[in-house]
N, C-alpha and C positions, 0 to 999 in steps of 0.2 A: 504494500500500500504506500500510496505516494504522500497523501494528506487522507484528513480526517474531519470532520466537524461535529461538534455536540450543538445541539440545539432543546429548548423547553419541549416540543414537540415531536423530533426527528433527532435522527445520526445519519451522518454521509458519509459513506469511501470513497474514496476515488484511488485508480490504480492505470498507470498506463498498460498493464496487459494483464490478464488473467489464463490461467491453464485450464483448458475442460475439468470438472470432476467435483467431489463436495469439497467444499470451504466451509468454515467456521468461522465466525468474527464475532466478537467480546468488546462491550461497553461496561460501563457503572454508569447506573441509573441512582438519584437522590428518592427514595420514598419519603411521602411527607404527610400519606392520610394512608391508617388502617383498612386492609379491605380484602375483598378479591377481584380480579381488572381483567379483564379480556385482553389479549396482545393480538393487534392483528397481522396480518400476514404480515413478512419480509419481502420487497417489492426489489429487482435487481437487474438494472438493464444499461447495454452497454449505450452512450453517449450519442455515437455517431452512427451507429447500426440497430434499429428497432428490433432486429430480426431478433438479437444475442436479448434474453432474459430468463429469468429467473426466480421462483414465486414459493417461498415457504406457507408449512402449514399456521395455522394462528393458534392459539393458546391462552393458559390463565396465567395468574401472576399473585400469592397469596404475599400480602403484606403483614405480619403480624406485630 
């Protein structure tokens, strides 16, 4: 990975090139209210070519 951005709402990779196959990418997230949250998908597409993407499942997220 080249850069990275956190954002209130989002994270962004950015990478000039990627290799077919699974990848794994790791953030810290601040919890700030007790709960359990829905995560929704992982959205992942390459920049200049619509064609290249990539779509995780979604999930929960138990704050306790």
């Amino acid at each position: 990975l080249t850069q990275s951005g956190l954002r209130d709402e989002w994270v962004l990779f950015f990478a000039d090139s990627i290799r077919p196959g699974l990848h794994e990418f790791t953030y810290l997230a601040r919890a700030t209210t007790l709960g359990i949250f829905e995560v929704p998908p992982t959205f992942a597409e390459a920049m200049y070519d619509p064609e290249v993407l990539a779509l995780s499942e979604s999930t929960s997220l138990t704050v306790r």
